[in-house]
C-alpha positions in Angstrom: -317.2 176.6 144.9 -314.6 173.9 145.7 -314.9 170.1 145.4 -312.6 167.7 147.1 -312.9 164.3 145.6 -311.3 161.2 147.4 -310.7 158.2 145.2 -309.4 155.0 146.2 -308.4 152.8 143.5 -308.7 148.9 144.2 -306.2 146.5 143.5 -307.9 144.8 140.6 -304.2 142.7 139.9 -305.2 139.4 141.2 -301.4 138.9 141.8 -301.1 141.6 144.3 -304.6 141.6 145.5 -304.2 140.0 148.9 -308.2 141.0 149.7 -309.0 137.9 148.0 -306.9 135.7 150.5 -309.1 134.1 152.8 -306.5 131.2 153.7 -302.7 132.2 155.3 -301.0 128.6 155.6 -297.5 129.2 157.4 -296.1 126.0 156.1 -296.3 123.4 153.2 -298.4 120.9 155.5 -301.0 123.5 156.3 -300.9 124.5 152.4 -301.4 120.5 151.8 -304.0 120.9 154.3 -306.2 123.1 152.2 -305.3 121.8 148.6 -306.9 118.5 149.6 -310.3 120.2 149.8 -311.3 120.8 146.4 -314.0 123.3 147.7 -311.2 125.7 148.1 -310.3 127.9 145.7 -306.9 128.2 145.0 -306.9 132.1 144.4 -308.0 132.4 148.1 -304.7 131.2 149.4 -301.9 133.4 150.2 -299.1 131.2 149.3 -296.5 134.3 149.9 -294.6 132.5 152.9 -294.3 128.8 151.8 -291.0 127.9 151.1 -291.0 124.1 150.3 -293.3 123.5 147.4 -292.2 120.0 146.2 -294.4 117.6 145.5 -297.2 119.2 146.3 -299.0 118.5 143.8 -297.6 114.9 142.9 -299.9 112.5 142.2 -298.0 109.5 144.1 -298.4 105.8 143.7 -299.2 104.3 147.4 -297.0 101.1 146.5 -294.4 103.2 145.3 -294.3 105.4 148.7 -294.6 102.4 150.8 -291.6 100.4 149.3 -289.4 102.8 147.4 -289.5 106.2 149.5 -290.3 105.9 153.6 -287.8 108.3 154.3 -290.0 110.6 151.7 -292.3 112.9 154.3 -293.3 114.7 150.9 -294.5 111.6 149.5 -297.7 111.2 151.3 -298.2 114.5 152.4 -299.8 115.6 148.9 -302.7 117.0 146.9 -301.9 114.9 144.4 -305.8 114.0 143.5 -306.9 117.8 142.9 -308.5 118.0 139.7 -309.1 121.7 139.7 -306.7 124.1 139.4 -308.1 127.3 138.5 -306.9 130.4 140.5 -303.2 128.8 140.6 -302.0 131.5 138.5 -302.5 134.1 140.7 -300.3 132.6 143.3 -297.4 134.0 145.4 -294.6 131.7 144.7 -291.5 134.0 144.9 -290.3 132.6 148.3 -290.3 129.0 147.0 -287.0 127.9 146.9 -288.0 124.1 146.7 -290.5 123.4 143.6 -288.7 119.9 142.9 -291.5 117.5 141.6 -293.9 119.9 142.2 -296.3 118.7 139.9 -295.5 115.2 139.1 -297.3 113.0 137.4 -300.7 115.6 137.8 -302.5 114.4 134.7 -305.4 117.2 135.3 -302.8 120.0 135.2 -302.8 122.8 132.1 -303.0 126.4 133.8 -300.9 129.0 132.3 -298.0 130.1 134.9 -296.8 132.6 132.3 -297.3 135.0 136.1 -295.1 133.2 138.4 -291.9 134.9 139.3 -290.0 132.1 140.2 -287.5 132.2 142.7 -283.8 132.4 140.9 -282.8 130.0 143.0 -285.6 127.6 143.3 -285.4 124.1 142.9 -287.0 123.4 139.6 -285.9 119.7 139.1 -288.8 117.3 137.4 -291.2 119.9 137.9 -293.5 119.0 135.6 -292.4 115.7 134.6 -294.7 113.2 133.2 -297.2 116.3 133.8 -300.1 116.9 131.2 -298.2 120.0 130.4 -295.3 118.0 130.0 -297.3 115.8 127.5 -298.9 118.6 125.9 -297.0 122.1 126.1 -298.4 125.8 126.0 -298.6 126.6 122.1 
């Protein structure tokens, strides 16, 4: 007697698991798009082809925008009031090469990014300033 057995092995690496993506922005204003609906889970968006991350999740001061920054598109166009950022870890980031301010000023922010692989090249500046990672880092 003979037995063939076909197994197929799912992708249980929530990294590399693009099943899980129900959301494919194009673009950092259709990413902002999503972000602003907290009903969205974060680990259902394939963030694989955004290039421009900065400020995305800055949380902004409307006064500041309005006299200080005009020229700023990035300055409004933000998800800086998220409060929830669980799934973020599993994201796609490696084709960000602008990250500048990405979380600025996001007081509600303390996921572990230990996953990312960061674009060499990326644009890092202020991150995380005045972040609550920033205020309280990773032990």
């Amino acid at each position: 007697m003979v037995f063939s057995l076909n197994i197929c092995l799912a992708n249980t690496n929530p990294l590399t698991d693009k099943s899980k993506h129900i959301y494919h922005p194009q673009n950092r204003d259709e990413l902002v798009q999503l972000l602003r609906d907290e009903n969205i889970k974060l680990d259902s968006i394939d963030t694989s082809k955004i290039t421009d991350m900065s400020f995305l999740f800055a949380n902004m001061f409307d006064y500041w925008c309005d006299e200080f920054a005009p020229h700023m598109q990035t300055c409004k166009n933000t998800a800086g009031k998220r409060k929830d950022f669980s799934g973020i870890e599993t994201w796609d980031v490696s084709n960000a090469t602008d990250m500048d301010s990405m979380f600025y000023h996001a007081k509600s922010f303390k996921q572990n990014l230990d996953s990312w692989k960061v674009n060499k090249n990326a644009n890092i500046n202020y991150m995380f300033y005045n972040s609550s990672i920033e205020s309280n880092p990773p032990k």
